[in-house]
C-alpha positions, 0 to 999 in steps of 0.5 A: 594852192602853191606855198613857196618860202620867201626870204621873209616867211611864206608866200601863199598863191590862190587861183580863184576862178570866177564863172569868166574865166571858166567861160574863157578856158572853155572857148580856149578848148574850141577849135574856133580858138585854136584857128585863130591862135595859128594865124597869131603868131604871123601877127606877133612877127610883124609886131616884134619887127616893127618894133626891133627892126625899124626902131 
């Protein structure tokens, strides 16, 4: 739990993971993931010229 101070008090985070997310931290671990997270960012370049490039 992180506790930061705001301007107005406290602000207090929690991180609750749900038996979904601890399946997802999981796969993130494989090395099924970790191909095809190699290959993304080919994806994420043609995404950002198409949208800064041709308007």
């Amino acid at each position: 739990m992180a506790i930061r101070k705001a301007r107005q008090g406290k602000t207090y985070s929690v991180t609750i993971i749900s038996g979904v997310h601890a399946e997802q931290m999981a796969f993130q671990e494989s090395e099924a993931f970790k191909e095809k997270a190699k290959e993304r960012y080919k994806i994420e370049a043609k995404n950002s010229e198409l949208k800064h490039r041709h308007g």
